[in-house]
C-alpha angles and dihedrals in degrees: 000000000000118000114243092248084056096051086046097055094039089056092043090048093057081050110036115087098276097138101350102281118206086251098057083053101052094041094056083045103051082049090049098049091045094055085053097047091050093048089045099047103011084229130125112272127210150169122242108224117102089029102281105212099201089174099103105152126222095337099200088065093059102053107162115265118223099191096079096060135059123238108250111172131359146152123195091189098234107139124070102261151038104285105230095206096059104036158027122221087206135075111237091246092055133238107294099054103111111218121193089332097293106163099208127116107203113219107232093216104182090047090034111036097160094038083124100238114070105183089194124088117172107201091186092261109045134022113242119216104196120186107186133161128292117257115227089242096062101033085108089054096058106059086257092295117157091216139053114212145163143247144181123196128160093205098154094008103065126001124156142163119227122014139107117264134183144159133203107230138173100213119202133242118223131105123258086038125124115175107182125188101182148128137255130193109261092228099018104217133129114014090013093219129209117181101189100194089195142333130176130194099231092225082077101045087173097054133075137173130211112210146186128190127184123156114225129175085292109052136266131326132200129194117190132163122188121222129193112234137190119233108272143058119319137175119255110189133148124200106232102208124156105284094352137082114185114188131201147199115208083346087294097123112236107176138016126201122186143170132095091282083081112117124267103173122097111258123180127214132282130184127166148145104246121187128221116328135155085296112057103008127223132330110250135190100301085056098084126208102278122040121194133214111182117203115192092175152354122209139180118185128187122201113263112251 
């Protein structure tokens, strides 16, 4: 039987950008599109597929209300280095595996501790994810990226299913940039689901989207919204509730998405700094050399019995 990373990678690398699947070109147009529609009205945009609800009335008056959950996972990053037993600094398929172009090697801290590049700075109040440019010397050991990068996942380590979950990022601004926090099924099988709590492309350092992916019999769906956002931290969170994801922005709740296509199984967590891709292209020359993504929490709630 295939291991679930196996299954994993097999199933990203059908939809990654080896070779420009149909799904890596919808996706970048659906994104496309969305970013227009919001410069032209102003309004929300979003994507039909697993029943998007945009009606969300008087926003401000439905702020999510955490005392009604337990706190079931969380990391405030205060020490000065990745909790193992909270994380992974490696995504499940490995390092080497290429997704939608995206021209990052993530440094797997905790299996690899001299590999010469550590993309994670602690300052004693925030985490810091830093992608910065390969030097010549380890070009071999990653994989020929031009980039080193970090990620987090707690694949193994914390999967649920409902909750609420959030985290309270700075997210960079500099093109060629995608930070993600977002969720992935534990076995991947079925619907695939991918919750992306939120990603940016960081061309548009006052946009995100919120995203959720699942393939059914007739192919593959995507919902987005883009928010305007100030310079700063703010809080990304989504409510996981049966046939329904609510996500909010500074737990002021921003997009709804409802209907049976909504994921069950259980999915972990997953936050990282990619660079370039499909998506937002590659970084150029206002870039710089070193791009920043400053994480202050990390939290995963659960509703109270």
């Amino acid at each position: 039987m295939l291991s679930r990373s196996t299954l994993v990678c097999l199933s990203l690398l059908i939809l990654s950008g080896c070779g420009e699947s149909d799904l890596i070109e919808l996706q970048e147009r659906e994104l496309d599109d969305a970013r227009q529609a919001a410069a032209e009205s102003g309004e929300e945009p979003g994507s039909g597929a697993a029943g998007p609800d945009q009606g969300i009335d008087d926003p401000s008056n439905q702020r999510i209300d955490l005392t009604q959950y337990d706190l079931v996972f969380s990391d405030d990053f205060r020490g000065s280095r990745i909790d193992p037993v909270k994380w992974n600094t490696a995504l499940d398929w490995g390092p080497d595996l290429v997704i939608h172009n995206q021209m990052q090697y993530y440094v797997d801290t905790l299996a690899t501790p001299d590999f010469g590049v550590d993309p994670f700075e602690f300052t004693g109040e925030e985490l810091i994810i830093s992608a910065s440019q390969t030097p010549d010397n380890l070009r071999a050991a990653a994989n020929e990226q031009s980039w080193l990068s970090g990620v987090l996942t707690s694949a193994e380590k914390f999967e649920f299913s409902y909750g609420y979950v959030e985290a309270r990022i700075d997210l960079p601004d500099a093109r060629g940039a995608w930070p993600s926090f977002w969720m992935l099924s534990s076995d991947f099988i079925g619907l695939k689901p991918e919750v992306y709590i939120m990603e940016q492309d960081g061309a548009y350092p006052h946009s995100v989207f919120f995203n959720y992916n699942y393939l059914d019999e007739q192919g593959t769906r995507r919902e987005l919204v883009s928010e305007e956002l100030a310079d700063g931290f703010h809080q990304y969170g989504v409510a996981w509730s049966p046939n329904e994801l609510l996500f909010y922005v500074d737990r002021v709740p921003r997009y709804r998405i409802v209907g049976d296509a909504v994921a069950s199984q259980e999915m972990y967590l997953i936050l990282n700094l990619a660079m370039g891709g499909v998506w937002p292209g590659a970084p150029d020359a206002t870039s710089g050399s070193k791009v920043d993504m400053v994480v202050d929490y990390v939290r995963a709630f659960q509703l109270k019995p």
